[in-house]
VOBA-1610 file (N, C-alpha, C; in pm, whole numbers, padded with zeros to 5 digits, always signed):
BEGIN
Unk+01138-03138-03194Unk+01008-03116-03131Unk+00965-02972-03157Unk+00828-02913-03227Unk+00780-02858-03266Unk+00793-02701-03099Unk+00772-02634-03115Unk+00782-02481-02986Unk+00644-02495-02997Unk+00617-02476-02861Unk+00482-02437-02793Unk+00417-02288-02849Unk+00342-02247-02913Unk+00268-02195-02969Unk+00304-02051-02865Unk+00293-02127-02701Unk+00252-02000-02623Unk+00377-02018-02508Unk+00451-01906-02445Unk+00516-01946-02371Unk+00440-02045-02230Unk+00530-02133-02220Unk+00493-02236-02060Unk+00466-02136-01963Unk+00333-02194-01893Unk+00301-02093-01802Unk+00406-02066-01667Unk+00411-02009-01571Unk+00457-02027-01450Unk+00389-01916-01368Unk+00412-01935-01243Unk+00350-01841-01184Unk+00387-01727-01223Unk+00500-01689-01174Unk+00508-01536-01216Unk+00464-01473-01301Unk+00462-01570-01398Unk+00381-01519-01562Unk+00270-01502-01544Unk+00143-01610-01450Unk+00019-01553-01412Unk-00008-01434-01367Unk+00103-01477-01233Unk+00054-01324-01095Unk+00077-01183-01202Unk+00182-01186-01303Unk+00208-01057-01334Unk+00097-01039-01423Unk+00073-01145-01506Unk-00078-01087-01591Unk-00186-01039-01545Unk-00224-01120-01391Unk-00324-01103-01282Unk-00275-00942-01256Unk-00202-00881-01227Unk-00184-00763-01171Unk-00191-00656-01273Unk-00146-00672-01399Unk-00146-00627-01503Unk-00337-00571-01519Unk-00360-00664-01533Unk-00545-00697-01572Unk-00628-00599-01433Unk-00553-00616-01320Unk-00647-00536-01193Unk-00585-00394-01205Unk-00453-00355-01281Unk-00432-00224-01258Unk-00496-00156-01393Unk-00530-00220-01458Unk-00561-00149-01613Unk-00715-00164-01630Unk-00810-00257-01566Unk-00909-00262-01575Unk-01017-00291-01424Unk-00942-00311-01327Unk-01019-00339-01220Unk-01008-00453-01130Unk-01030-00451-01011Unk-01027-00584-00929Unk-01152-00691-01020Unk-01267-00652-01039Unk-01366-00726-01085Unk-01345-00774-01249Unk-01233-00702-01296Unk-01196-00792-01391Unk-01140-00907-01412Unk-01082-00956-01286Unk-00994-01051-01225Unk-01107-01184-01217Unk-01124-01275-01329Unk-01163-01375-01361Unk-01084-01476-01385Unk-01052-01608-01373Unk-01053-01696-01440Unk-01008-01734-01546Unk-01184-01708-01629Unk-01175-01733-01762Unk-01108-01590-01873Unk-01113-01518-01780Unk-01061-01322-01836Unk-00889-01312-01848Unk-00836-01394-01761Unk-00715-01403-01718Unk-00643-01469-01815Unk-00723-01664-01815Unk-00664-01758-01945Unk-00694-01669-02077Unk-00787-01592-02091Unk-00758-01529-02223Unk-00692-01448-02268Unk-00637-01329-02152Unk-00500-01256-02163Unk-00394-01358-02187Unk-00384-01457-02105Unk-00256-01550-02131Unk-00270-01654-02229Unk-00354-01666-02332Unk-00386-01776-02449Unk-00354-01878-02401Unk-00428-01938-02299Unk-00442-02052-02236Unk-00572-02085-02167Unk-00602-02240-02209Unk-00726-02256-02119Unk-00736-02282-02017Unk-00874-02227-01909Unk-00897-02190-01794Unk-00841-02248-01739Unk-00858-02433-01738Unk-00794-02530-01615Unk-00652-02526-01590Unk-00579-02465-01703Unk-00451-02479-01667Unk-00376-02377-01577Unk-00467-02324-01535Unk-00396-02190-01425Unk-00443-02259-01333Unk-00523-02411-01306Unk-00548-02476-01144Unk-00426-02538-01085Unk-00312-02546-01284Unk-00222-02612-01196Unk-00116-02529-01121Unk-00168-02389-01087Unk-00075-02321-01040Unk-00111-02246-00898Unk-00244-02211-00941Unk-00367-02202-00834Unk-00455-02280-00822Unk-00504-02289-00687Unk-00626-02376-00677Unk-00791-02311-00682Unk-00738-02181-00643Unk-00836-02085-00620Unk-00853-01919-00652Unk-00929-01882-00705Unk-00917-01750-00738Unk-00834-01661-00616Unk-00937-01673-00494Unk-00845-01652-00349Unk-00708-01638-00344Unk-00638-01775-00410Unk-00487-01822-00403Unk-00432-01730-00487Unk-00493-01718-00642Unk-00423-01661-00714Unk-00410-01454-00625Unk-00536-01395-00612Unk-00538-01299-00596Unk-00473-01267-00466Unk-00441-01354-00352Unk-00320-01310-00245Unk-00200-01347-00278Unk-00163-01416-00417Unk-00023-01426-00468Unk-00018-01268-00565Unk-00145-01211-00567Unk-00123-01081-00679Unk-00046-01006-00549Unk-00134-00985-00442Unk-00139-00881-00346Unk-00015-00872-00275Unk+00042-01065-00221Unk+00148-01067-00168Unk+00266-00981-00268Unk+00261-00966-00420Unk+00365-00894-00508Unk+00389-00783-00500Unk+00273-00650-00489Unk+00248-00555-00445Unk+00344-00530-00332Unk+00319-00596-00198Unk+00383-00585-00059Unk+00532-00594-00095Unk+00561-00700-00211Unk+00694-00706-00212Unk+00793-00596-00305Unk+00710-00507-00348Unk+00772-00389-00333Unk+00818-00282-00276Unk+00777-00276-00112Unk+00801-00210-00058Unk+00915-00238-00026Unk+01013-00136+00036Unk+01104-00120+00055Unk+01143-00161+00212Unk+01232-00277+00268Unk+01232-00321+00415Unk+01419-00288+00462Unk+01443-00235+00341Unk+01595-00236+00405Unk+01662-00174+00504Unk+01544-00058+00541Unk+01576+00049+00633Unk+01576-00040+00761Unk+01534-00066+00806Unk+01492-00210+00908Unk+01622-00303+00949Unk+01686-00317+00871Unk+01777-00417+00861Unk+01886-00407+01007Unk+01911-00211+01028Unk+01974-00193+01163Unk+01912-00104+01201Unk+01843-00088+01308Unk+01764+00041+01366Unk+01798+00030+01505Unk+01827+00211+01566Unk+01829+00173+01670Unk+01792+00352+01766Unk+01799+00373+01851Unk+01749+00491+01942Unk+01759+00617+01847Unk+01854+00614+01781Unk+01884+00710+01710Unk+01831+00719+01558Unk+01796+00614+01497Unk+01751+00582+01318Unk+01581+00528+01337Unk+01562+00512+01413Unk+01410+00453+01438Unk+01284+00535+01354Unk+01305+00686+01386Unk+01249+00762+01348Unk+01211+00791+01161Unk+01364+00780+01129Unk+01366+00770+01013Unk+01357+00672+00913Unk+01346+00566+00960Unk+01344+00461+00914Unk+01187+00394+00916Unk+01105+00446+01001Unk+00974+00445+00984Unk+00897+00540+00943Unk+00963+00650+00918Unk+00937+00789+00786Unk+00957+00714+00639Unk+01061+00678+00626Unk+01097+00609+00498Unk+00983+00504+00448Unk+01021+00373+00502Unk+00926+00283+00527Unk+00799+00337+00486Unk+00686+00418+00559Unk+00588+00467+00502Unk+00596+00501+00419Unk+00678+00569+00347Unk+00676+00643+00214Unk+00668+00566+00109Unk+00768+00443+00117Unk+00770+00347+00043Unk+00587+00246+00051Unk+00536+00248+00172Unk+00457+00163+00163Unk+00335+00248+00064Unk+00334+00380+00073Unk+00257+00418-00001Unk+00265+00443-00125Unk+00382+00438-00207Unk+00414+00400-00332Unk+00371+00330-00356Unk+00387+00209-00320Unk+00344+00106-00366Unk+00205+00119-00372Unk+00109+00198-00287Unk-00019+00142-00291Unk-00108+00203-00386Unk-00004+00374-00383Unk-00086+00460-00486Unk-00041+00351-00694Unk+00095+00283-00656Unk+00069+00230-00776Unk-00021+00138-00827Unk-00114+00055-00723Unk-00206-00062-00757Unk-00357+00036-00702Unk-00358+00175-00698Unk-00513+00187-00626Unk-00577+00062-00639Unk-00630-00014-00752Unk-00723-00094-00749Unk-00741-00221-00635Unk-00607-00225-00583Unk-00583-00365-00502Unk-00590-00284-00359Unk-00612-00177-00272Unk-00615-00147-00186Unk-00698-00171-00115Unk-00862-00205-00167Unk-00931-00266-00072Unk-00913-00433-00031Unk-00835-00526-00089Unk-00746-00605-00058Unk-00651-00647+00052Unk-00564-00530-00025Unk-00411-00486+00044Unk-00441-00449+00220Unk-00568-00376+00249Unk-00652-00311+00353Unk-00670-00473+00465Unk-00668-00552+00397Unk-00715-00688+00461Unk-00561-00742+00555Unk-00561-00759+00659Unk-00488-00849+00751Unk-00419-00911+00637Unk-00246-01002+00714Unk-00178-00985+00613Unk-00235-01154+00597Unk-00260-01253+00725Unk-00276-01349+00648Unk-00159-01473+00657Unk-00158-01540+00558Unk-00065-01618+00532Unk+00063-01569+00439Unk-00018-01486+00386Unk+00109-01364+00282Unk+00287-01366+00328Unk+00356-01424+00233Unk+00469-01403+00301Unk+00526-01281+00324Unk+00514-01171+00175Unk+00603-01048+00185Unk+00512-00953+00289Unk+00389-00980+00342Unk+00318-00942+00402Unk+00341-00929+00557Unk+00376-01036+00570Unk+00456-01130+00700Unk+00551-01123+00719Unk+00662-01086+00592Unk+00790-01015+00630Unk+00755-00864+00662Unk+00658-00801+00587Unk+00702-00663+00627Unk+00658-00640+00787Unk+00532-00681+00803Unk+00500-00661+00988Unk+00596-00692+01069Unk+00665-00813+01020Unk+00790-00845+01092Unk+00902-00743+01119Unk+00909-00725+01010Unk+01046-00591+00997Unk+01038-00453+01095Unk+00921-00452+01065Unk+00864-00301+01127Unk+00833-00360+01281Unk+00773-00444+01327Unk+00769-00456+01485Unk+00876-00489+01551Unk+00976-00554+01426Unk+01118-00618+01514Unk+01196-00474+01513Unk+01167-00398+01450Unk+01310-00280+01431Unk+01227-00166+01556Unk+01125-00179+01559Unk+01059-00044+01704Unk+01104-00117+01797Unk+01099-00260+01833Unk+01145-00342+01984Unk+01295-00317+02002Unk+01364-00355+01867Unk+01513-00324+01839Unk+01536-00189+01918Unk+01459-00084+01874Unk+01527+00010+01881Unk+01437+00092+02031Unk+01385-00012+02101Unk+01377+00046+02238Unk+01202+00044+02302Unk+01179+00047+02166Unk+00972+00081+02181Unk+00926-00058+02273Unk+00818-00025+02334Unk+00800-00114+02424Unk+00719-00195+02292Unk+00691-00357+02329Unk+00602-00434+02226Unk+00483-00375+02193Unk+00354-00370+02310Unk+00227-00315+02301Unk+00256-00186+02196Unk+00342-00070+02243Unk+00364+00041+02199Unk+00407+00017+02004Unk+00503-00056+02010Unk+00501-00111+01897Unk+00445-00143+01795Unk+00357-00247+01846Unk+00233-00288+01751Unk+00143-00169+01757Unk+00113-00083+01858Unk+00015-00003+01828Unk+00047+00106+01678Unk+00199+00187+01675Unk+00275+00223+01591Unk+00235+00192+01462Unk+00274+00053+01437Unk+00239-00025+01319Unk+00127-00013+01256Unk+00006+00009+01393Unk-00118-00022+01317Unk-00162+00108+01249Unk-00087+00200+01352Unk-00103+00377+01325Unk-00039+00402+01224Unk+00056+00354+01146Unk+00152+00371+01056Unk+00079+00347+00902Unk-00035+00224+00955Unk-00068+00167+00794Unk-00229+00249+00791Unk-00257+00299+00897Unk-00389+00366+00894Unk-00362+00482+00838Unk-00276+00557+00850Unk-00217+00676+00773Unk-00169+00649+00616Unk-00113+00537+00613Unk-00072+00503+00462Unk-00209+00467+00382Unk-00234+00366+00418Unk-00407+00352+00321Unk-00506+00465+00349Unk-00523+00513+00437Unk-00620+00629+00420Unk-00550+00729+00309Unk-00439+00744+00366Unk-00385+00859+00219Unk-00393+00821+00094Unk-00378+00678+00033Unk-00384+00625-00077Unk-00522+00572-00096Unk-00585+00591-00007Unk-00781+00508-00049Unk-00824+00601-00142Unk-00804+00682-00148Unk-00875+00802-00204Unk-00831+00990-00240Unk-00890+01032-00252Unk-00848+01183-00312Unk-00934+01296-00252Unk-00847+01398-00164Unk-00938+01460-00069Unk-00984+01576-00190Unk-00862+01618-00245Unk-00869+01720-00368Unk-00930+01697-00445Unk-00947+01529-00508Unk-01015+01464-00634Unk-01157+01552-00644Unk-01206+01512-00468Unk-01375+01507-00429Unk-01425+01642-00470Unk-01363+01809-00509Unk-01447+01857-00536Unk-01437+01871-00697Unk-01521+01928-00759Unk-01552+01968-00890Unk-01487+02125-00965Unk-01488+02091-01113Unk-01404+02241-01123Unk-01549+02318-01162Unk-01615+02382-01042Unk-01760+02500-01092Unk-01754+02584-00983Unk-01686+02697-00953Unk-01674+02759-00872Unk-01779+02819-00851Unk-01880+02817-00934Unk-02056+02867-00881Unk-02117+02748-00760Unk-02067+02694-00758Unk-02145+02572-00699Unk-02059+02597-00534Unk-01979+02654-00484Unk-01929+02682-00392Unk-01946+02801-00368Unk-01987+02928-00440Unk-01947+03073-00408Unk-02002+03123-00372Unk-02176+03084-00392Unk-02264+03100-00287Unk-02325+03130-00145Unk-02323+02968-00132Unk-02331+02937+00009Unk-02204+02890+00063Unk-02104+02850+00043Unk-01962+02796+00087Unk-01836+02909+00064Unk-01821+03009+00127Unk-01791+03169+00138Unk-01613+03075+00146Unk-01599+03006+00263Unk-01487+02996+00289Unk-01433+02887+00156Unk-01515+02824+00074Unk-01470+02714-00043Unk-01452+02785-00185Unk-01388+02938-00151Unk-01408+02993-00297Unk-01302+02945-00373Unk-01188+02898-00340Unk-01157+02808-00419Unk-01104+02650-00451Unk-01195+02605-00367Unk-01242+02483-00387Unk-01205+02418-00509Unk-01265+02522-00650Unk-01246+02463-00760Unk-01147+02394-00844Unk-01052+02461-00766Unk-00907+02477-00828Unk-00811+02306-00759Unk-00910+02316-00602Unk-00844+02173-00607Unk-00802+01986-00705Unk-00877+01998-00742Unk-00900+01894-00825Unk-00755+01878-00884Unk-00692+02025-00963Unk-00623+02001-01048Unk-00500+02018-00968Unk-00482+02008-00865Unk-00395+02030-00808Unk-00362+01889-00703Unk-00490+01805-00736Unk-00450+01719-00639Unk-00316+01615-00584Unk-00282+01579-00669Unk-00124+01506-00689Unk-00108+01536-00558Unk-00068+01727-00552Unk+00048+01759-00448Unk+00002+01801-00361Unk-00162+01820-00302Unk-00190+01810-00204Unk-00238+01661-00156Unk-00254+01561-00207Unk-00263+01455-00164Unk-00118+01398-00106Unk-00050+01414-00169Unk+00125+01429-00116Unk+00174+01466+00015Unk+00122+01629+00011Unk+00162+01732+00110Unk+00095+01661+00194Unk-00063+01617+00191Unk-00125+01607+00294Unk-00053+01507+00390Unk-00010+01403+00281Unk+00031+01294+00388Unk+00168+01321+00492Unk+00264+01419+00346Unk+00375+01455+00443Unk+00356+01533+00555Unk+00244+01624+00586Unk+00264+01667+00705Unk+00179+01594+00831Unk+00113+01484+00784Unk+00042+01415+00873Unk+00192+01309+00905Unk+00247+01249+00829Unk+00335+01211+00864Unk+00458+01292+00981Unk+00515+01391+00927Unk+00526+01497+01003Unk+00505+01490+01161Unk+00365+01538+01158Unk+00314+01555+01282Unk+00303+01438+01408Unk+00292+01287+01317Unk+00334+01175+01379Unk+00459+01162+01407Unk+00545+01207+01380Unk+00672+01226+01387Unk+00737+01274+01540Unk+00723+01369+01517Unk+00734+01479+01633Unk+00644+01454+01744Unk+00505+01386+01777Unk+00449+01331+01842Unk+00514+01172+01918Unk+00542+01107+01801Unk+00613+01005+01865Unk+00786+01000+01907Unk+00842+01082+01869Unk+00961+01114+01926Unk+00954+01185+02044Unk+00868+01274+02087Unk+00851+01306+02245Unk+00766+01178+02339Unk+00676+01051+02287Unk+00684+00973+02326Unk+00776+00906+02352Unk+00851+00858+02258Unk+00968+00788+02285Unk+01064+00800+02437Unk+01104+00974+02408Unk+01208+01044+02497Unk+01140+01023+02586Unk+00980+01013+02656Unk+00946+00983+02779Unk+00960+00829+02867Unk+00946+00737+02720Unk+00898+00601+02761Unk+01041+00555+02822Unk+01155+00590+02738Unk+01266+00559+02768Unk+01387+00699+02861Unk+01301+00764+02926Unk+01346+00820+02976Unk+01467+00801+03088Unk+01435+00693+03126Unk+01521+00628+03252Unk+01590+00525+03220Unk+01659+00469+03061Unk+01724+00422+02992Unk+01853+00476+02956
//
């Protein structure tokens, strides 16, 4: 019997082309008919894997999630809590600065998403584990990913321009403004580590209060 011209599709082979195609060219490149032609296959045959663009693009997103890192989670307790949701963030934002394009996505409730659904899991079961009241918990969580996607939505350094006339003017205190741009990497970095940081040390004197009489 003659070899198939093209390898047999399977999912993984889609989702990774699908992710491939949104990190190199855009979420709005994410077609269909854009997709079967990266994969030399015609359109209908990716229905038999998806039913829906929808389907396919929360099987991209759920892949993404499943890079983050959940192992820290695995034992947490009064004493590792802290660090283990330092970590955790760090990892979640890897991941996000690697797909920018999928973050207004990724930004969306997790859904039916499994690795999505494991990670909320991980992270609300290991703060209860390790003493946090539930409410307090989930609030954590939500504070945790508002800090991670805001740091990865965008570029505080990106936003100005390299023309230091255009600041030196009227913007006395932005004289060098200019210089940010090229520097952004590591203040987009820094920024997060010390916002992280500061959540840090904020919620560990929460903690020591909530469970004070523990």
């Amino acid at each position: 019997m003659a070899r198939p011209r093209n390898p047999l599709l399977s999912r993984d082979r889609i989702v990774a082309a699908a992710l491939e195609l949104v990190d190199t060219e855009g979420l709005p490149a994410l077609s269909t008919r854009r997709l079967a032609a990266v994969l030399g296959v015609s359109g209908p045959s990716l229905y038999n894997h998806f039913a829906t663009k929808d389907a396919l693009l929360d099987a991209v997103v759920d892949e993404v999630l499943g890079e983050v890192d959940l192992s820290m989670w695995a034992q947490v307790d009064k004493e590792t809590w802290a660090d283990a949701l330092t970590r955790w963030a760090r990892s979640y934002r890897s991941a996000l600065v690697a797909h920018p394009n999928l973050i207004p996505v990724l930004a969306q409730g997790p859904g039916r998403r499994t690795n999505a659904l494991r990670l909320a899991d991980a992270v609300f079961g290991g703060l209860v584990d390790a003493g946090w009241p539930r409410g307090d918990a989930t609030r954590i969580g939500a504070l945790m990913r508002y800090l991670v996607f805001g740091s990865a939505l965008g570029s505080f350094a990106g936003g100005f321009v390299d023309d230091q006339q255009i600041y030196a003017a009227d913007y006395p205190h932005l004289d060098q403004a200019h210089l940010l741009a090229e520097h952004r990497r590591s203040i987009d970095e820094g920024a997060f580590e010390t916002g992280i940081s500061a959540l840090m040390e904020g919620l560990t004197l929460q903690y020591g209060r909530t469970n004070a009489g523990g």
